[in-house]
N, C-alpha and C positions, 0 to 999 in steps of 0.2 A: 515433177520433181522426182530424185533417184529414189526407190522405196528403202536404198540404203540410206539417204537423209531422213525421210522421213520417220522412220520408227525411232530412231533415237529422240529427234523432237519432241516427239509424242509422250517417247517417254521422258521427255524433260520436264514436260509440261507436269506430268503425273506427279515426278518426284516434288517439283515445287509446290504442288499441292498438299503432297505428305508433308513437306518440312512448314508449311502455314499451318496444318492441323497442328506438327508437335510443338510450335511456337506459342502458336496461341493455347491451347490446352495446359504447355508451363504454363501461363499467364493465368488463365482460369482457375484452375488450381490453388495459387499462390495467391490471389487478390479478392478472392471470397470469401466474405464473411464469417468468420467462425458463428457470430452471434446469428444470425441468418439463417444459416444451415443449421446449426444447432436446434433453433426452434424449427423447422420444419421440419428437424427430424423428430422431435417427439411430439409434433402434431400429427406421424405417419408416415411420412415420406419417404420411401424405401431409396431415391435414388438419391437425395439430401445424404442418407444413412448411408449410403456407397463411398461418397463423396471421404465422409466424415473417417470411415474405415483405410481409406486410401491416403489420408494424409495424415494419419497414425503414422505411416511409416514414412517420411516427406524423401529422406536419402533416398529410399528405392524409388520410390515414384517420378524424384526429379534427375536420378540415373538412367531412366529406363527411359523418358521424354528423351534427355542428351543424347542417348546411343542413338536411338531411334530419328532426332534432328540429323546429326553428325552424319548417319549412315549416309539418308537420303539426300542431305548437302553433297558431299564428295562424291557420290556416285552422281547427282546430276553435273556438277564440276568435270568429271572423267565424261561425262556423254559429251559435255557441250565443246568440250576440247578436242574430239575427235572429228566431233560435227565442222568445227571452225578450220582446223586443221587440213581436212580435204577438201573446204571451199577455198581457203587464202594462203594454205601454206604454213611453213614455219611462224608467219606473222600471227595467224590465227589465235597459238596461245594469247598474245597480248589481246586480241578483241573477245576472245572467251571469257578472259578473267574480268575485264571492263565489263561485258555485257553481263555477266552471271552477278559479280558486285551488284549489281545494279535491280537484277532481277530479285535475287535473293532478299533484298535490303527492303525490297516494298514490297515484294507479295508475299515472302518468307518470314519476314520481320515484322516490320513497324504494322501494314495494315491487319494481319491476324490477330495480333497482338495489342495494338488501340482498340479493335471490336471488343477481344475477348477480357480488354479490362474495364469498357462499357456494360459487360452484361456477362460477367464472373461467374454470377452463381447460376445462371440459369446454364449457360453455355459447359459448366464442369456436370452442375446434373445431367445432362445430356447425355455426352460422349462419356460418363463415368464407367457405363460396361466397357465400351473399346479401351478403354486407359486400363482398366482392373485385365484385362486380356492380355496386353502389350505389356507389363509390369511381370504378369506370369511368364510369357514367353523369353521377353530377358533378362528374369530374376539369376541364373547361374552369371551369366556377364556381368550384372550392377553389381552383386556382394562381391566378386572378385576384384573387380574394380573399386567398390567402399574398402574391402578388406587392403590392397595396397594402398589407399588414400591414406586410411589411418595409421599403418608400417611408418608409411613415408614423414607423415607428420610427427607423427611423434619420435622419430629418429631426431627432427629439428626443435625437440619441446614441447611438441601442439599433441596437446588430448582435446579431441574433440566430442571425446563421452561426456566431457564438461560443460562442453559450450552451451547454452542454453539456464543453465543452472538458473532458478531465479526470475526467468524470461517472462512466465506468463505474469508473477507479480507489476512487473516493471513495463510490461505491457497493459494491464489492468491502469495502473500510474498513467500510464500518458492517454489512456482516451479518457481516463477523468481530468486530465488536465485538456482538452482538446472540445470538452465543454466551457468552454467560453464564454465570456458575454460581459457588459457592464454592469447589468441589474444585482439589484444587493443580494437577491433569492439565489440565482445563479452561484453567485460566489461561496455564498453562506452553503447550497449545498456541494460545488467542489470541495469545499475545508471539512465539510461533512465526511465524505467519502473517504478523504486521504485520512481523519484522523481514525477511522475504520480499520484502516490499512495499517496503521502507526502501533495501534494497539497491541501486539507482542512487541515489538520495540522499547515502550517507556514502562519504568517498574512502578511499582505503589510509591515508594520513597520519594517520587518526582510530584506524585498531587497529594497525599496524605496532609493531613492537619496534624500541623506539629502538635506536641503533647502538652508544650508551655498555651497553646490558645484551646484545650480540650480541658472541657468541663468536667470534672469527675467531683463524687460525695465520696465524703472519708467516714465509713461507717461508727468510727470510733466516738462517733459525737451522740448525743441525744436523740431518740429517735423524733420527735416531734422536731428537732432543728432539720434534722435528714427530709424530713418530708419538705416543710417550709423551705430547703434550698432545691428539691427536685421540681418543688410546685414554682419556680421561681421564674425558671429558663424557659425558652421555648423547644429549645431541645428533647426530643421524644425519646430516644435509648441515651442511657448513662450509666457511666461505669462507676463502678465503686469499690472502693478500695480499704485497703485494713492495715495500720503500722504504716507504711510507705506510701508514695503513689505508684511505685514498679509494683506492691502487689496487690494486682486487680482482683479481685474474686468473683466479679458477677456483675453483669449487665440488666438493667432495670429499665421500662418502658413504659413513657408516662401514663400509656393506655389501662395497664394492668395495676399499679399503683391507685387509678382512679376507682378499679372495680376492688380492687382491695379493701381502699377506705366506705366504698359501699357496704361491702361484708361485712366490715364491723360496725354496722353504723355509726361513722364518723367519727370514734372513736381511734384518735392518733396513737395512743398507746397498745393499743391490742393489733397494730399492723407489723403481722411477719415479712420483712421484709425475704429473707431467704426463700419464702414459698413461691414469692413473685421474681426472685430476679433469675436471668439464665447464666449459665455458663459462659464466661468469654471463653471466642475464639480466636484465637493466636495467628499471625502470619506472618512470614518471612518478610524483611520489605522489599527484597529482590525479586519476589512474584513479580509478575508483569500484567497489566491492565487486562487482556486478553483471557490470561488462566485466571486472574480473578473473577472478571466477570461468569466464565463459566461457574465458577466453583460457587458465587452468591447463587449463580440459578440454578445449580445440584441441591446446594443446601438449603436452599427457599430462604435466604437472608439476604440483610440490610449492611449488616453492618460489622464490619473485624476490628480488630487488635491489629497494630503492627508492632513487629521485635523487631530485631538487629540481629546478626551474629550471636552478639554474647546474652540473647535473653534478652535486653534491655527494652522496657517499652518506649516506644519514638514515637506512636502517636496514633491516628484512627483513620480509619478509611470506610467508605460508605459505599454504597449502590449510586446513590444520585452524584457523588464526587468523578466516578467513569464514564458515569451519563451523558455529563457536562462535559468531559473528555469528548466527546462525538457531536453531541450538540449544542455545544457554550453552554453559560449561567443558566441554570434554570432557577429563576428566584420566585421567591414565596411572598408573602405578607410578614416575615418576619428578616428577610435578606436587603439586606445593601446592596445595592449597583456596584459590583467593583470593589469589593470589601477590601479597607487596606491601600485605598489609589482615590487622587485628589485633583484635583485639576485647578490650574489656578490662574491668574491674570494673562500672565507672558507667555502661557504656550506650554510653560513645563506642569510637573507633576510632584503631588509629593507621596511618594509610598516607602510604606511598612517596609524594613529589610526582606520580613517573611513571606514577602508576596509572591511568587513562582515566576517565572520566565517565561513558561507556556500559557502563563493566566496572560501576561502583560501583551506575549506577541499576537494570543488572538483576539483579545476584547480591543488593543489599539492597533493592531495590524505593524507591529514592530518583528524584526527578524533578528532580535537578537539569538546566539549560540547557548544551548544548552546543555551539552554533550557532558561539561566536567562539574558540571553547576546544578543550582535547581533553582535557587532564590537570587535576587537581583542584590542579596548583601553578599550572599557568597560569589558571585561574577566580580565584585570590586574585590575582595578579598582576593581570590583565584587570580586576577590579570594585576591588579598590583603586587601581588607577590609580598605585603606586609596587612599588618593592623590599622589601619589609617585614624587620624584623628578629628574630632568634627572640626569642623570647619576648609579640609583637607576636600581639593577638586582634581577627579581623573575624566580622561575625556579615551573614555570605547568604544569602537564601531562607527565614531560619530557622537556619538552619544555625552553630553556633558553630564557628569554622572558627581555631585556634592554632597559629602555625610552631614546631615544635618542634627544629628544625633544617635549617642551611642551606650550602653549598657553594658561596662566593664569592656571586655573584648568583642562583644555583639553589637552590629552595626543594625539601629533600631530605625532607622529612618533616612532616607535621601529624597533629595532633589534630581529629577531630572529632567533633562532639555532635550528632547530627541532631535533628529538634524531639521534643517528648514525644509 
């Protein structure tokens, strides 16, 4: 054969090699493990670490594969046209452009490329120096190239400094949804995870215990009656109040109360209660579960005040109430299954207006909306758009939803039927 055929072959062959390296190596690249590589990088792995440093910058790295494909595609395209050209003539183009499709599409393409997203991480550790090389040599070309991409876009609207915003959360979301499975453990801990997630999302206002079902002593009484109603409850912190119940003055803990009455030997009249009780603390109730929880484990407590806007106290919020945020009910020997929710012959339920929406959708697996709501009396309230009266049936979401009873404008109690 002419030595003028054959070096171009030869070097066809070569280029098709280069463009299976930069094919596959995208591929590597992009289909590896962040979680993978991550731990082998800080188990040691210097070329995990390579990896890791190179798709910091994914634009360059997937600008510089593209050139570098692009190049050695069209230059073996220009070889194989010339080569066809002096074998067949004008016709040639058309058998160059059939044969090269053809070549390129399996040994360029799909085969590099199905290996190298069989064995991602091993196959980027590898070549990660050649890549970190070929990134240096055509870093002036990609950023001039990123640098028009983004001109151009954004000429038509597109910021692409944006695009990603958010991503790794929402990626995090779907491989905890992407744990699967039937088993109840399974389940229980996907809802685990997402309510993890959730937590800067929902304020205190959405789980707090309203103020109407919070126990408080009204200091103004006797102190022997004050003790007899703290010794009463099983509730261990109690607020206490003086003139009103908005003014709180002090949180009292039935543990200290009990060494109290030690101290004086059993003597109810000589218990100060001011030396035992603490300071309440106050909180917004638009904090959100997240800063709260931080802030009970800054301040090594249990348990806050919630306000309103204007000062008003609205009710109380606890450590074990966020807990249960993440991990459902955690009940005691002194808790109800479901406090507030009743189950009954036909399938429906009858609950408390003040029961929450987040309580109902994760102990019965309901998806009712929360957004403008908190309690399943304000959701009738809110989508009927009046004051209903008992006996009065709305049907939301599916949901057959009857007031069974009412307390002035407070809807104290419904029936409901979830769908079949």
């Amino acid at each position: 054969m002419d030595i003028v055929l054959v070096l171009p072959i030869i070097g066809i062959v070569i280029l098709l090699l280069l463009s299976g390296f930069f094919s596959g190596a995208e591929t590597a690249f992009t289909a590896a493990s962040k979680v993978d590589l991550h731990t082998k990088e800080k188990g040691g792995n210097k070329r995990a670490k390579l990896v890791n440093r190179i798709r910091e910058r994914k634009d360059r790295m997937i600008g510089a594969l593209l050139l570098g494909n692009n190049l050695v595609n069209i230059l073996a395209s220009a070889l194989a046209t010339s080569v066809f050209l002096k074998i067949f003539g004008d016709v040639g183009v058309i058998y160059a452009t059939l044969v090269m499709t053809i070549l390129v599409l399996i040994f360029a393409e799909v085969l590099p490329k199905t290996y190298a997203f069989h064995n991602a991480e091993n196959m980027a550790m590898r070549i990660s120096p050649i890549i970190r090389m070929i990134i240096v040599i055509f870093a002036p070309i990609t950023e001039a190239v990123t640098w028009i991409v983004r001109k151009v876009l954004k000429l038509v609207g597109v910021d692409i400094s944006r695009v990603g915003a958010g991503s790794h959360l929402e990626l995090l979301r779907g491989t905890i949804e992407m744990h699967d499975g039937d088993e109840i453990e399974t389940k229980e801990q996907r809802a685990m995870l997402h309510s993890i997630l959730d937590l800067a999302d929902v304020d205190i206002e959405e789980i707090m215990i309203h103020r109407k079902n919070v126990f408080m002593v009204n200091l103004d009484q006797p102190i022997d009656k004050i003790v007899q109603e703290l010794l009463s409850v099983q509730y261990t912190r109690i607020p206490l109040w003086i003139d009103n119940p908005d003014n709180i003055v002090g949180i009292v803990h039935a543990k200290e109360l009990l060494r109290e009455l030690m101290d004086v030997g059993g003597d109810i009249a000589n218990i100060d209660l001011s030396r035992i009780s603490r300071d309440p603390w106050f909180i917004p109730e638009t904090t959100n579960l997240y800063d709260q929880l931080q802030a009970f484990r800054d301040r090594k407590e249990h348990f806050a005040l919630v306000v309103n806007e204007y000062g008003s106290f609205m009710g109380i919020v606890t450590l074990e109430d966020i807990l249960e945020e993440i991990v459902g009910n955690i009940d005691d020997e002194h808790d109800e299954s479901m406090l507030g929710v009743r189950k009954i012959s036909n399938g429906s339920f009858i609950i408390d207006g003040a029961v929450t929406i987040r309580d109902l959708n994760r102990e019965l697996g309901w998806n009712l909306p929360d957004e403008e709501y908190a309690t399943i009396a304000g959701l009738i309230l809110f989508e009927s758009q009046m004051v209903p009266n008992v006996g009065q049936s709305f049907r939301f979401f599916n949901f057959q939803m009857d007031v069974v009873r009412k307390k002035r404008n407070q809807i104290t109690l419904v029936r409901v039927t979830p769908p079949e």
